[in-house]
PDB file of N, CA, C and O in Angstrom:
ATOM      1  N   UNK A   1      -2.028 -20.893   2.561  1.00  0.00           N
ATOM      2  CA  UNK A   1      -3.159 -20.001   2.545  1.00  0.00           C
ATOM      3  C   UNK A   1      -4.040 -20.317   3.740  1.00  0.00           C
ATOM      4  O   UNK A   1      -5.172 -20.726   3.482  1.00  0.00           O
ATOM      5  N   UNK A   2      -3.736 -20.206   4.826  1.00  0.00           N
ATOM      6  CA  UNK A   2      -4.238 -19.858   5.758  1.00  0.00           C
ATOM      7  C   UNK A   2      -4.537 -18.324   6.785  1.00  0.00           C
ATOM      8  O   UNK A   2      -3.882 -17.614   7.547  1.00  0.00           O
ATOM      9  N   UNK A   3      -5.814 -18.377   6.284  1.00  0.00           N
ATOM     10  CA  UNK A   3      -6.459 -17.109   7.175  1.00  0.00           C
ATOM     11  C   UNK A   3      -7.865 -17.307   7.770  1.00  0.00           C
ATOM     12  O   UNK A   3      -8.573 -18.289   7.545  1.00  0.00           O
ATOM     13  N   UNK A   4      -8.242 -16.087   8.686  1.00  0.00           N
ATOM     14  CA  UNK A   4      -9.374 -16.467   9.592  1.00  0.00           C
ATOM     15  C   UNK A   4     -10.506 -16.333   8.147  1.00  0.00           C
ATOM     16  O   UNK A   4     -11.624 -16.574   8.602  1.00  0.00           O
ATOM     17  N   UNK A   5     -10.588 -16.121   7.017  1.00  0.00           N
ATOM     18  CA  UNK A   5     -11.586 -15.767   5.727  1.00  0.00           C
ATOM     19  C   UNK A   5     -11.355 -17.088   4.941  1.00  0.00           C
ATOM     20  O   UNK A   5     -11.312 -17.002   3.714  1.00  0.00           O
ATOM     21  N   UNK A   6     -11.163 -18.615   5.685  1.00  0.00           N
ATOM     22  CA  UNK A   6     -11.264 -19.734   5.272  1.00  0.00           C
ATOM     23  C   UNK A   6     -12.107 -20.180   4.514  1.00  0.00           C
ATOM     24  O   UNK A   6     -11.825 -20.782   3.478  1.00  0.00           O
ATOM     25  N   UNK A   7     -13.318 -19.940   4.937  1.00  0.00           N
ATOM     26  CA  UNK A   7     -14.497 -19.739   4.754  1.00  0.00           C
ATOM     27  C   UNK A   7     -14.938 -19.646   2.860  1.00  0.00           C
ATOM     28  O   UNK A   7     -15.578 -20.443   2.173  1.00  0.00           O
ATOM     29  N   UNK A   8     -14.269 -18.320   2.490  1.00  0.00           N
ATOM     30  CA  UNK A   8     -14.435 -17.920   1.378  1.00  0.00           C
ATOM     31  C   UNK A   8     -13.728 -18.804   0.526  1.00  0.00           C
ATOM     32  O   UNK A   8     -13.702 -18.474  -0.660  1.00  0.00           O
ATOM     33  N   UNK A   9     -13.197 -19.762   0.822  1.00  0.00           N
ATOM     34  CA  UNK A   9     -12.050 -20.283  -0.343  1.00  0.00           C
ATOM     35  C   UNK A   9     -12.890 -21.661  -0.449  1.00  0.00           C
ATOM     36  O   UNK A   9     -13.675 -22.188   0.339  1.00  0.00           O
ATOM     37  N   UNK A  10     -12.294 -22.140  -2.074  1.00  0.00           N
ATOM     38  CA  UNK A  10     -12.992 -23.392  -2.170  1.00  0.00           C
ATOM     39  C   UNK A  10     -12.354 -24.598  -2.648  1.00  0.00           C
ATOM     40  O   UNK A  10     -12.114 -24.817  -3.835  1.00  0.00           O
ATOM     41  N   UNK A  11     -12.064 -25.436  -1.607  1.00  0.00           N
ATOM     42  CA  UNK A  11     -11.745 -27.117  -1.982  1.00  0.00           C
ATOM     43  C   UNK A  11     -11.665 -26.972  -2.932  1.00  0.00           C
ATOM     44  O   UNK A  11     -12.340 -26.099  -3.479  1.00  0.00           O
ATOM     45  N   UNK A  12     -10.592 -27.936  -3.780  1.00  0.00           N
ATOM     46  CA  UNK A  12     -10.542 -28.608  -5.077  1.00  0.00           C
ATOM     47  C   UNK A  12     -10.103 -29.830  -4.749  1.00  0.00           C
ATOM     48  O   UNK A  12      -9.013 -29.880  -4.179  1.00  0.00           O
ATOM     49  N   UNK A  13     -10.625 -30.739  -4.947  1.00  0.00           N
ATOM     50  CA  UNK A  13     -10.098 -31.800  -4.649  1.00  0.00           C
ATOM     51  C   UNK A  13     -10.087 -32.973  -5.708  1.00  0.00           C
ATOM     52  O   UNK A  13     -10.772 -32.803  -6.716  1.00  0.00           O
ATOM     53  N   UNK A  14      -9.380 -34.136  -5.576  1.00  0.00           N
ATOM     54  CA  UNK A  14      -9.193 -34.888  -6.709  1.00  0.00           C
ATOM     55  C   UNK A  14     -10.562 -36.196  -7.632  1.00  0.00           C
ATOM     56  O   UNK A  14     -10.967 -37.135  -6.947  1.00  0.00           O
ATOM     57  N   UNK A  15     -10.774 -36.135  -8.232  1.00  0.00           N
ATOM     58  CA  UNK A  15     -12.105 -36.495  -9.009  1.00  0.00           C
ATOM     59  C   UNK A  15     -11.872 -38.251  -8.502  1.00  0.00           C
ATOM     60  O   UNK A  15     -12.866 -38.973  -8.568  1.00  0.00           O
ATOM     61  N   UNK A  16     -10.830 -38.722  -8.119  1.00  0.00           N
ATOM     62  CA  UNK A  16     -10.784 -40.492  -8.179  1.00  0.00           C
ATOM     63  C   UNK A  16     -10.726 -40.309  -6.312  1.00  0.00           C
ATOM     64  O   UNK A  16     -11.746 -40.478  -5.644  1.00  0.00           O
ATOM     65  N   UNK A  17      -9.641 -40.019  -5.803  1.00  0.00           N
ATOM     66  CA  UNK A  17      -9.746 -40.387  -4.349  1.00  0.00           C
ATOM     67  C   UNK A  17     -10.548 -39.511  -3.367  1.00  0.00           C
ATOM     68  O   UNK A  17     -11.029 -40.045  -2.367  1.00  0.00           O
ATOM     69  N   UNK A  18     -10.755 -37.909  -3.646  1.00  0.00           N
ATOM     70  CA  UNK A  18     -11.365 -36.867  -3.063  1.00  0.00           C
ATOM     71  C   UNK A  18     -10.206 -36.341  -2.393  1.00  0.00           C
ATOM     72  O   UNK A  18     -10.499 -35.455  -1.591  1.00  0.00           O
ATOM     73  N   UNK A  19      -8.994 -36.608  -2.472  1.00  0.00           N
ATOM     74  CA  UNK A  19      -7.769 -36.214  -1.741  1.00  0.00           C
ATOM     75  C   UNK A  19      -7.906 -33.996  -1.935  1.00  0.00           C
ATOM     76  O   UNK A  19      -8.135 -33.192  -2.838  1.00  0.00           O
ATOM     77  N   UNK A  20      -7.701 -33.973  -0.978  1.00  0.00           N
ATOM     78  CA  UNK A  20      -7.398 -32.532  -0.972  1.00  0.00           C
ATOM     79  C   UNK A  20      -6.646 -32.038  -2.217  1.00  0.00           C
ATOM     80  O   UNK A  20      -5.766 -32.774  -2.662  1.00  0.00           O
ATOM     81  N   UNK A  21      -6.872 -30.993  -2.760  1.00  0.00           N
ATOM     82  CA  UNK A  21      -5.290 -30.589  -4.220  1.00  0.00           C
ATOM     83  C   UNK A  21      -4.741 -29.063  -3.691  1.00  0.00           C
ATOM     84  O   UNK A  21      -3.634 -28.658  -3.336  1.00  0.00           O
ATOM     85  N   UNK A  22      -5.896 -28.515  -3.802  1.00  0.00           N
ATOM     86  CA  UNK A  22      -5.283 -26.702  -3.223  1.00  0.00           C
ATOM     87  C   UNK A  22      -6.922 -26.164  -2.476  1.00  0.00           C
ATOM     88  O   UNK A  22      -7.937 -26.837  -2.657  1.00  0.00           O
ATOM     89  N   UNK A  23      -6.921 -25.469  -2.032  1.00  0.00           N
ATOM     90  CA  UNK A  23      -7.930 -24.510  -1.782  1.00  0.00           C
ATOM     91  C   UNK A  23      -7.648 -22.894  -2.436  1.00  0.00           C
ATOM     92  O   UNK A  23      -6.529 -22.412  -2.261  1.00  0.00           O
ATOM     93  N   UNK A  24      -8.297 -22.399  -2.900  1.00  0.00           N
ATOM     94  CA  UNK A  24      -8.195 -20.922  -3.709  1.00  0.00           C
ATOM     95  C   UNK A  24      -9.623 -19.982  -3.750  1.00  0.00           C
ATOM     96  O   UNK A  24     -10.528 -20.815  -3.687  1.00  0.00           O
ATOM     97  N   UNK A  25     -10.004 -19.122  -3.800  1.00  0.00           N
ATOM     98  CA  UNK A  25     -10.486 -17.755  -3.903  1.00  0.00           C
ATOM     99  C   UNK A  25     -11.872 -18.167  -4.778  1.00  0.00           C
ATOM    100  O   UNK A  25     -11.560 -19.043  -5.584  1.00  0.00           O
ATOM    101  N   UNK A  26     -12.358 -18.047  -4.811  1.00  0.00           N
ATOM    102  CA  UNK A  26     -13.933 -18.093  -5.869  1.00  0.00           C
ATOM    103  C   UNK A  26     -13.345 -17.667  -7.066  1.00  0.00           C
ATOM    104  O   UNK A  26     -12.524 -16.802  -6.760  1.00  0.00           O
ATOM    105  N   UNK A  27     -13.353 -17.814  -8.075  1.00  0.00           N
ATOM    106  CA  UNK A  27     -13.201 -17.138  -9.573  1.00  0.00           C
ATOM    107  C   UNK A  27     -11.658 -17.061  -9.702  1.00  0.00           C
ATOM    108  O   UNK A  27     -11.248 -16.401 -10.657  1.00  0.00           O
ATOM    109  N   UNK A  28     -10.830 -17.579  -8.967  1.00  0.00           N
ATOM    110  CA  UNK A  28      -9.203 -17.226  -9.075  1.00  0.00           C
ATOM    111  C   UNK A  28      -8.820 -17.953 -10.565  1.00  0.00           C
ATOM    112  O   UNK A  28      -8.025 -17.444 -11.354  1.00  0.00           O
ATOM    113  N   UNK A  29      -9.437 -19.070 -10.774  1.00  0.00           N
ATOM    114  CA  UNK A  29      -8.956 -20.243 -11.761  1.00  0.00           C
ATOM    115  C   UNK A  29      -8.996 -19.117 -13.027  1.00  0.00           C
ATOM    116  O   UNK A  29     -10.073 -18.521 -13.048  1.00  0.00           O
ATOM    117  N   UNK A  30      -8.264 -18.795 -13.849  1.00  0.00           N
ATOM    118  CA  UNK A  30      -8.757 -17.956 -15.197  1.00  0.00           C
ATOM    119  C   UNK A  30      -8.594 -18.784 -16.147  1.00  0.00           C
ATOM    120  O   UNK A  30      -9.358 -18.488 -17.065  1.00  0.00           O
ATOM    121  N   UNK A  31      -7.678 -20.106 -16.491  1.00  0.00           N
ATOM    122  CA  UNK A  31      -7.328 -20.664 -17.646  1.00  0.00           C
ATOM    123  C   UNK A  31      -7.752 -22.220 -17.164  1.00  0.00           C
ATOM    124  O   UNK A  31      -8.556 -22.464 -16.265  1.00  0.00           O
ATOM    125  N   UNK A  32      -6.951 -23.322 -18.051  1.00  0.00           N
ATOM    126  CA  UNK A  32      -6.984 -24.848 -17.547  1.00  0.00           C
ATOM    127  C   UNK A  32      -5.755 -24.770 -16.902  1.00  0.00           C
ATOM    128  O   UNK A  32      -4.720 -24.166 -17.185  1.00  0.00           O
ATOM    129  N   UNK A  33      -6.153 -25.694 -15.732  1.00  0.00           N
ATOM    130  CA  UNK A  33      -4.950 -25.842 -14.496  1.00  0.00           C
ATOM    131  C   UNK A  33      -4.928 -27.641 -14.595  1.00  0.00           C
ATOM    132  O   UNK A  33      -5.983 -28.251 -14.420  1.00  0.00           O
ATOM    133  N   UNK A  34      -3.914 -28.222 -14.826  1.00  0.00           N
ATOM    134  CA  UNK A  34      -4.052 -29.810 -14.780  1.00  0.00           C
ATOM    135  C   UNK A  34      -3.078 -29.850 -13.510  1.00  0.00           C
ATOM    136  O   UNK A  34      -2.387 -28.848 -13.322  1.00  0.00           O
ATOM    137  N   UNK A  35      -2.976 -30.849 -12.686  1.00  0.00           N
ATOM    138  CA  UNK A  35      -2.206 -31.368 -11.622  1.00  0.00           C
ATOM    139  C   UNK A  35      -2.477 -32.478 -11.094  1.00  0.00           C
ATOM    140  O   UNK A  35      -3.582 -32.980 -11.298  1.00  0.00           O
ATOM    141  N   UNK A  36      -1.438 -33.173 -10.218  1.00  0.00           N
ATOM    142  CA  UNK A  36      -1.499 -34.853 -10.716  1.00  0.00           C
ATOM    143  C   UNK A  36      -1.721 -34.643  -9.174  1.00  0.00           C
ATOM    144  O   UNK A  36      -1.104 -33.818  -8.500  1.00  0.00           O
ATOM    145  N   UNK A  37      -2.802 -35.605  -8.654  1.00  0.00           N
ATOM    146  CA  UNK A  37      -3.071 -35.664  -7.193  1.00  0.00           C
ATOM    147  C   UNK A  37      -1.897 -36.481  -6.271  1.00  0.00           C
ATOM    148  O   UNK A  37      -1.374 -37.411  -6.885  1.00  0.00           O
ATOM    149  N   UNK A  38      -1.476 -36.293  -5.074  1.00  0.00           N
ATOM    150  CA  UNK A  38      -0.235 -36.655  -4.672  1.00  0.00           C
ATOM    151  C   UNK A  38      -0.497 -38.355  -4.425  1.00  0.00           C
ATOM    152  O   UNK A  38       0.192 -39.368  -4.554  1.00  0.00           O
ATOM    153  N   UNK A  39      -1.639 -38.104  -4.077  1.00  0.00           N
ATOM    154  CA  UNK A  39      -2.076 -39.953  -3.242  1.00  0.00           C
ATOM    155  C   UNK A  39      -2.473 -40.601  -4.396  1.00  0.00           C
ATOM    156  O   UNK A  39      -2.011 -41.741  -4.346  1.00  0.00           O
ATOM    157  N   UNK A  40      -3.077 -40.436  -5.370  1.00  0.00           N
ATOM    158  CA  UNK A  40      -3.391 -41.828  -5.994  1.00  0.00           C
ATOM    159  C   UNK A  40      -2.843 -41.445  -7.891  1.00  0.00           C
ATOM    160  O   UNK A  40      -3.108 -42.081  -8.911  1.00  0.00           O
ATOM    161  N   UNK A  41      -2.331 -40.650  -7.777  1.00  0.00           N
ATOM    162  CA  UNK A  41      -1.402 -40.352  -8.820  1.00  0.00           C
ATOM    163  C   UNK A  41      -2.302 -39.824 -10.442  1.00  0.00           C
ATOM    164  O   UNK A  41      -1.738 -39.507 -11.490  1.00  0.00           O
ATOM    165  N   UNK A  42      -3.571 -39.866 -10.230  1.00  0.00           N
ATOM    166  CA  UNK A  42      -4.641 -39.125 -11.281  1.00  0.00           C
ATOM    167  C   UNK A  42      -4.347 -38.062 -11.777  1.00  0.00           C
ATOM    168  O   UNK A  42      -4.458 -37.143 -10.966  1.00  0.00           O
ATOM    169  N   UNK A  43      -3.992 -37.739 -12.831  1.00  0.00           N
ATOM    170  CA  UNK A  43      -3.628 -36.150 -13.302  1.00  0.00           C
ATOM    171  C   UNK A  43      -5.718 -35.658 -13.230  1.00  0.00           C
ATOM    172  O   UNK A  43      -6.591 -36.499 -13.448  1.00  0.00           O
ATOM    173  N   UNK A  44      -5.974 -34.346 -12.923  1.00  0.00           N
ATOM    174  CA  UNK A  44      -7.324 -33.716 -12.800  1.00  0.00           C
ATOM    175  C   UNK A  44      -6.782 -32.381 -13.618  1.00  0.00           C
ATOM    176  O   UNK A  44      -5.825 -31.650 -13.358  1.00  0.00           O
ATOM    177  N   UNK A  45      -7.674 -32.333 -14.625  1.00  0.00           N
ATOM    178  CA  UNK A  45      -7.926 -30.954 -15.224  1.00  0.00           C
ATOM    179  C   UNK A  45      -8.872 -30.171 -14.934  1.00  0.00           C
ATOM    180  O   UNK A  45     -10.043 -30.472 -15.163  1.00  0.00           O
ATOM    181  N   UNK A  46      -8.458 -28.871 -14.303  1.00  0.00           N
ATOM    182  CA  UNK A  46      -9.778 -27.792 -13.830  1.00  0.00           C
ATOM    183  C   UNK A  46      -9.551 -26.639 -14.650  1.00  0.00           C
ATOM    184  O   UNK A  46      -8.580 -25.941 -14.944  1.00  0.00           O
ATOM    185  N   UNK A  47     -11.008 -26.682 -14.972  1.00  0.00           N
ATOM    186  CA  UNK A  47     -11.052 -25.253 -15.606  1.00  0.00           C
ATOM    187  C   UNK A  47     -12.293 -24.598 -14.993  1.00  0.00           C
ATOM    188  O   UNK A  47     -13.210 -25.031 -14.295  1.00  0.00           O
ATOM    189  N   UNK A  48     -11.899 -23.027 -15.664  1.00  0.00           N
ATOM    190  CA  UNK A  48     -13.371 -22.158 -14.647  1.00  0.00           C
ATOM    191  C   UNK A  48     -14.327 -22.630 -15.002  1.00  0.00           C
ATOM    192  O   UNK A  48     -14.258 -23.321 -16.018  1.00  0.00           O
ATOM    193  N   UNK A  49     -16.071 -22.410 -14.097  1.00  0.00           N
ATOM    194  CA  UNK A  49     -16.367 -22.255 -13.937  1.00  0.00           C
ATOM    195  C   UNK A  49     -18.233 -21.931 -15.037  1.00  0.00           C
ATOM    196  O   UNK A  49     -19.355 -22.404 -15.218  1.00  0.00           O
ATOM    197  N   UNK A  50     -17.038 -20.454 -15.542  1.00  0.00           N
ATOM    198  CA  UNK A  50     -17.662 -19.812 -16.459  1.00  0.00           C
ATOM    199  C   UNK A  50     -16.829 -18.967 -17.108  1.00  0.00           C
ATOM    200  O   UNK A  50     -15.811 -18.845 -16.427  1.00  0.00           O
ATOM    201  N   UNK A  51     -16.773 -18.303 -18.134  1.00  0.00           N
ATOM    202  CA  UNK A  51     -15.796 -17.386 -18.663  1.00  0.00           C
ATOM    203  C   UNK A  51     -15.644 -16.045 -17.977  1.00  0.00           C
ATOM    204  O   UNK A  51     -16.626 -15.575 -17.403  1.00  0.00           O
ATOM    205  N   UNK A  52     -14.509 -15.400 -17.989  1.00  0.00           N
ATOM    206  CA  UNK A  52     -14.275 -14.053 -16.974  1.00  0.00           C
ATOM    207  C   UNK A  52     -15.244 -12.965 -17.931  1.00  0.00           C
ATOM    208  O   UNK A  52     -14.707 -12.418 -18.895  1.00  0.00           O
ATOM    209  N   UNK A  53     -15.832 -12.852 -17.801  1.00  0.00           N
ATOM    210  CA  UNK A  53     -16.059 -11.536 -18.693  1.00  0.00           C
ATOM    211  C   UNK A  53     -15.324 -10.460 -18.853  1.00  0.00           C
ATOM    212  O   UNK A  53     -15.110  -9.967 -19.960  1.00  0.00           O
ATOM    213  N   UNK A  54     -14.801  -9.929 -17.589  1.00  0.00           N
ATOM    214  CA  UNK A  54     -13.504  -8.843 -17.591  1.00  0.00           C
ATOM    215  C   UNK A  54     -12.431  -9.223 -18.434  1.00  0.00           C
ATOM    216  O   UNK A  54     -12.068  -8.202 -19.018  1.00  0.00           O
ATOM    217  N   UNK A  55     -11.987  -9.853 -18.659  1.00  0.00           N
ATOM    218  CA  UNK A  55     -10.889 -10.545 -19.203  1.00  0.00           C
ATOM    219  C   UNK A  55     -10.942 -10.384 -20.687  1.00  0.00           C
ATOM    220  O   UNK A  55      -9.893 -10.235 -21.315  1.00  0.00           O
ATOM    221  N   UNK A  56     -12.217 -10.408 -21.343  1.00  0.00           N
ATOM    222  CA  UNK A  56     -12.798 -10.667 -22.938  1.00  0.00           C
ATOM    223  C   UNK A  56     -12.586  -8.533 -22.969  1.00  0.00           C
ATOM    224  O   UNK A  56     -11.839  -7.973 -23.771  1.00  0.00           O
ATOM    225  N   UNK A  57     -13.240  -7.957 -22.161  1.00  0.00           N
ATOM    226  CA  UNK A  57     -13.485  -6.372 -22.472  1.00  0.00           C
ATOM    227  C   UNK A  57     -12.192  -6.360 -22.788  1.00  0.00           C
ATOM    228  O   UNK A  57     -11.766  -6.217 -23.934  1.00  0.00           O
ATOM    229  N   UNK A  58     -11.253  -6.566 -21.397  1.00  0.00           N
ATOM    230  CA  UNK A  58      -9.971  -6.154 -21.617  1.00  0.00           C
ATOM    231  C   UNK A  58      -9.045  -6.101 -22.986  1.00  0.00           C
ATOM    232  O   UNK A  58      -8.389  -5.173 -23.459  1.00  0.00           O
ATOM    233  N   UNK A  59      -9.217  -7.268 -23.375  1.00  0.00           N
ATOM    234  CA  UNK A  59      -8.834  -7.673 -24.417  1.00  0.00           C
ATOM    235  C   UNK A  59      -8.812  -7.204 -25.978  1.00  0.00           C
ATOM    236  O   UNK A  59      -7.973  -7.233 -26.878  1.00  0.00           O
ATOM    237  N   UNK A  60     -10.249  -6.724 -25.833  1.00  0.00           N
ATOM    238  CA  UNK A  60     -10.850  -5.482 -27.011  1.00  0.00           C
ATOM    239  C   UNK A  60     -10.753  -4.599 -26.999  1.00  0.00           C
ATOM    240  O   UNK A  60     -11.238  -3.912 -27.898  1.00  0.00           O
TER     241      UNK A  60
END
């Protein structure tokens, strides 16, 4: 994910070393995402933010 709209995307990085994990989109995360950082081997659980609201209408 490289583009000149770098800018807009946001670090995630790992809670023990600060190692880089992904970079992604503002609001992309919708559920829990766990992944184990490559360098110091920490599993990190991310979740959003805040709840989608679109997601809840849809649903109903």
């Amino acid at each position: 994910m490289h583009s000149s709209n770098d800018s807009a995307c946001v670090s995630m990085k790992c809670a023990s070393c600060r190692a880089l994990l992904f970079k992604s989109e503002p609001g992309a995360i919708a559920g829990v995402i766990e992944i184990k950082c490559r360098r110091c081997g920490t599993f990190n659980c991310l979740r959003p933010a805040s709840p989608n609201p679109t997601a809840n209408r849809a649903a109903a």
